[in-house]
Structure formats: structure tokens, C-alpha cells
C-alpha positions as CSV (number, residue, x, y, z in Angstrom):
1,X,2.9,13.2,22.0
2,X,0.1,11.2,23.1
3,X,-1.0,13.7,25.8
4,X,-1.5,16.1,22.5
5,X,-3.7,12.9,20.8
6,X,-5.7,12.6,24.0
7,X,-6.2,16.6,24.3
8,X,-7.3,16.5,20.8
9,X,-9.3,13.8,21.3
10,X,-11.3,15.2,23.3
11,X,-11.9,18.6,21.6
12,X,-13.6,17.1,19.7
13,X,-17.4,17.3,18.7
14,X,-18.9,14.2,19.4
15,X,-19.6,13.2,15.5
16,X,-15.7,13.6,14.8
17,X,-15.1,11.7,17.8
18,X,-17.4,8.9,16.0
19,X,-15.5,9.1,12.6
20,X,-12.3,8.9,14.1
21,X,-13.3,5.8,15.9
22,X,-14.8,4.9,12.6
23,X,-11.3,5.5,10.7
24,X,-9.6,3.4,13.2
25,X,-11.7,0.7,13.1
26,X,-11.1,0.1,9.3
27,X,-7.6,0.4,9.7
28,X,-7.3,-2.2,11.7
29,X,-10.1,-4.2,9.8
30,X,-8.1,-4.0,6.3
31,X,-5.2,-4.9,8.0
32,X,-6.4,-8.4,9.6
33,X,-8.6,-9.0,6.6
34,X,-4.9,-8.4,5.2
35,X,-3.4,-10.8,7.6
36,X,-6.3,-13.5,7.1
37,X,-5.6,-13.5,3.2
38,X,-2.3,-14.4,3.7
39,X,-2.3,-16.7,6.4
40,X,-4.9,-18.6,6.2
41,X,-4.2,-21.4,4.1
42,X,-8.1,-23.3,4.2
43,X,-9.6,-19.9,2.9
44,X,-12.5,-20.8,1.3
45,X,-12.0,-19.2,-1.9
46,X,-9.6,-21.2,-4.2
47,X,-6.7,-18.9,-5.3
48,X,-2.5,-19.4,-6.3
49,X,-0.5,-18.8,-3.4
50,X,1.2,-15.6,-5.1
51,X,-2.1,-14.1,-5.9
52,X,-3.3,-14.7,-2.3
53,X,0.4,-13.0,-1.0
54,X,-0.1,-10.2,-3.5
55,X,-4.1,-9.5,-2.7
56,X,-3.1,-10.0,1.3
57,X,0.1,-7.1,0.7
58,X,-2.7,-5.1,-1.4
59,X,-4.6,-4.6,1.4
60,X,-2.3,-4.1,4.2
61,X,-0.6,-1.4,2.0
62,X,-4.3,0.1,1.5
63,X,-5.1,0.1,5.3
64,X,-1.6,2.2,5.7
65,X,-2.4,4.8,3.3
66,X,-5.9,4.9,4.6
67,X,-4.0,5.5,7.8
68,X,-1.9,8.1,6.6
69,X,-4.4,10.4,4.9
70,X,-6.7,9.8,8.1
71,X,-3.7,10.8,10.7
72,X,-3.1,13.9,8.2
73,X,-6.9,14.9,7.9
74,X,-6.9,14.9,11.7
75,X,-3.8,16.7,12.6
């Protein structure tokens, strides 16, 4: 399966190649801005704890379906 990724990959023009670097990168961006929110407990900005769990769960559930509709887009 990743042998088919990497093959496709590199079909590729070298724009898609960019935007599907691009995708990635913002998956894994709203996932550790995700993370941060909920883990961090000095963040700077004063919120309850269950609206900094819900806000942190927000965006990890937004990077996923950001993940899902890019995966599709691309297969």
C-alpha cells in the first residue's frame, strides 16, 4: 500500500506535489495546535478547563476530517 502512495506520489505534477505537502502540513498543524490547547495548562489565554478540552477535541476532530476529504481528493 505504500509502494502505491509513493508511485503516486511521484506522478505527480510538481504543484500537486506542493499541495499535498501543503495538506499534510496542516494536518499535522491542527492536530498539535489541538494537542497544545489541551495540554498546556500556562496557555496564555485565560479559559475553563472544559472549554479548553472541548476547543482542543474541536480541532483535532477538524484536522481528521481535513484528513479524510484530502486522502479522498487524492485517491
Amino acid at each position: 500500500m505504500f509502494s502505491k502512495l509513493v508511485i503516486n506520489f511521484k506522478k505527480k505534477s510538481p504543484s500537486q506535489r506542493f499541495l499535498f505537502v501543503i495538506g499534510i502540513l496542516f494536518f499535522v498543524l491542527y492536530l498539535v495546535l489541538g494537542l497544545i490547547v489541551i495540554f498546556w495548562q500556562a496557555m496564555p489565554i485565560v479559559m475553563p478547563n472544559h472549554y479548553r478540552i472541548a476547543f482542543g477535541l474541536l480541532l483535532i476532530v477538524y484536522s481528521f476530517f481535513r484528513f479524510a476529504r484530502f486522502f479522498n481528493a487524492n485517491s
